[in-house]
BAZA-452461 format. One record per atom (N, C-alpha, C, O, CB): x, y, z. Coordinates in steps of 0.1 Angstrom, whole numbers, plus 5000, padded with zeros to 4 digits. Atoms other than C-alpha are relative to their C-alpha. Glycine has a CB too. Layout:
N
XYZ;...
This chain:
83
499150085008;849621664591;499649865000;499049825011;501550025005;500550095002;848921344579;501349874998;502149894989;499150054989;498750085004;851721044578;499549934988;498449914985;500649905012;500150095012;852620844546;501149935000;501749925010;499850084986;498950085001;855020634535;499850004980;499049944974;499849825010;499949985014;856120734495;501549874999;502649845005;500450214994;499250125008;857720444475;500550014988;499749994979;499449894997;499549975009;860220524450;501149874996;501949825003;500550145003;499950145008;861120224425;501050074991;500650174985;498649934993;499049915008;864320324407;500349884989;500149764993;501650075009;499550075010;865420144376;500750044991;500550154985;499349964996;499349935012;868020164349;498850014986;497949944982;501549904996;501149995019;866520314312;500349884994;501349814997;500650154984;500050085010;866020084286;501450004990;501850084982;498950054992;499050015008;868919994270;501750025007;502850015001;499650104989;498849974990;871620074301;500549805003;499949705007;499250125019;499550104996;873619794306;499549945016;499750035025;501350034998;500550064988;872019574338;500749885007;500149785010;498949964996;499450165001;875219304347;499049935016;499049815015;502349995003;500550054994;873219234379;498749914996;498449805001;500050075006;501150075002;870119154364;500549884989;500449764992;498750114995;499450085007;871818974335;500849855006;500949754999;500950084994;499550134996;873518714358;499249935006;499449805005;501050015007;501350044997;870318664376;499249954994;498449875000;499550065002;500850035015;868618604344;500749864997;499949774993;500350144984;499050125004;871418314338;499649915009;499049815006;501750035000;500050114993;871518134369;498049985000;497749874996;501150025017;502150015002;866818154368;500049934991;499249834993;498850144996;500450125008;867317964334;501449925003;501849854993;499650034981;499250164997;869917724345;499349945009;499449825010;501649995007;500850064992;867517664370;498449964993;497449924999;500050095012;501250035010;864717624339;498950065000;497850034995;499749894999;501249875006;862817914341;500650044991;501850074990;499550145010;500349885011;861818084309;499850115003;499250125014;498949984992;500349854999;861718454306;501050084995;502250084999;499850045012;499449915012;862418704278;501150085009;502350075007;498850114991;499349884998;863718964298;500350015018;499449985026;499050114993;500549984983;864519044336;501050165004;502150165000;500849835013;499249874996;866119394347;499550035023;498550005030;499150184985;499849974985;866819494387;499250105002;498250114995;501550045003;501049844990;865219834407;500549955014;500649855021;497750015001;500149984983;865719994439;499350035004;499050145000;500650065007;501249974991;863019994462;500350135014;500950105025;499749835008;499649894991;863220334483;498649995008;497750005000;500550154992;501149984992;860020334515;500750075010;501650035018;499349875004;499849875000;860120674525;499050055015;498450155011;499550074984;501149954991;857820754558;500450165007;501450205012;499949895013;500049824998;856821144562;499150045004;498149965003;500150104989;501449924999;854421364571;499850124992;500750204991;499750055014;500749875006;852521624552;498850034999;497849995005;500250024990;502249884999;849221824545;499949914991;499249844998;499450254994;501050075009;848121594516;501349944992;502549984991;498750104990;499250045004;849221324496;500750074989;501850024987;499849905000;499449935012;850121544467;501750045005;502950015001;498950154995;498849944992;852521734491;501449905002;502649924999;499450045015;498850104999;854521404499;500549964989;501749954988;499749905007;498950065014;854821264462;500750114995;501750084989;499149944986;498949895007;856321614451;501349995013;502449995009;499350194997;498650044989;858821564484;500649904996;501849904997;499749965016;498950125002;859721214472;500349984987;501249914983;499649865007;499349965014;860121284437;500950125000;501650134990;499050054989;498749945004;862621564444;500849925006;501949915000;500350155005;498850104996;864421314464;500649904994;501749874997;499749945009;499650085014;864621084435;500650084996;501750054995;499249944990;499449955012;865521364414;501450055003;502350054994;499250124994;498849944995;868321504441;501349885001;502549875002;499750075013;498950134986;869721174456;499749884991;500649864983;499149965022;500350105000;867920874447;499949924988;499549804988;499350025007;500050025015;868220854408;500750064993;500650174996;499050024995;499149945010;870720974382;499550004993;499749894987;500949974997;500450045011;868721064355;500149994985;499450004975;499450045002;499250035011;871121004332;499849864995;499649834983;501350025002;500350185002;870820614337;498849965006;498849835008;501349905006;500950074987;867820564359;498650074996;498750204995;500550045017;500950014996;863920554356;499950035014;500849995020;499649914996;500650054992;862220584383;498350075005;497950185000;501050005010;500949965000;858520604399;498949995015;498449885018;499849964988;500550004993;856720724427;498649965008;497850045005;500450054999;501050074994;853920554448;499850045019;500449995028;500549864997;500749984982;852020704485;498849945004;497849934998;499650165004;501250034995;849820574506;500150035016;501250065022;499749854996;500449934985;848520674541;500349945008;499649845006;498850045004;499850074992;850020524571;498549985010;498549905020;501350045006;
C-alpha cells in the first residue's frame, strides 16, 4: 500500500446562486480590485492508503459523490498525489 493524499475541490454549477462569493466580490472592489467574476469551493485533503493512485481517486470520488457534493448544486474535482 502506498499513502496519498486526494484533493477534492467542490464548487457550486454555473449559474447556482453564490451569496458568499457575491459579497466577497463587493467588499475586493470596494477595495478596487477589478474582476469579472469570483465564485467560492470547498477544499476537501483526504490522506489514504491504497495499491495505486487510480484506486484512491475512485475512493475519493465516491466520497464526493456520497458525502462531499450534492450533485444537484455542486461541481466538483478530484486531485492525488503520493505522500
Amino acid at each position: 500500500m502506498t499513502a496519498y493524499t486526494a484533493t477534492v475541490t467542490v464548487r457550486l454549477k454555473q449559474g447556482v446562486l453564490d451569496p458568499e462569493a457575491e459579497t466577497t466580490k463587493q467588499a475586493l472592489e470596494r477595495l478596487g480590485f477589478e474582476l469579472a467574476e469570483l465564485r467560492s469551493a470547498d477544499r476537501f485533503e483526504i490522506d489514504l492508503d491504497a495499491d495505486s493512485s487510480e484506486e484512491a481517486r475512485e475512493r475519493a470520488e465516491e466520497m464526493a459523490e456520497r458525502l462531499l457534493a450534492n450533485p444537484t448544486i455542486h461541481d466538483y474535482d478530484v486531485g492525488v498525489d503520493e505522500r
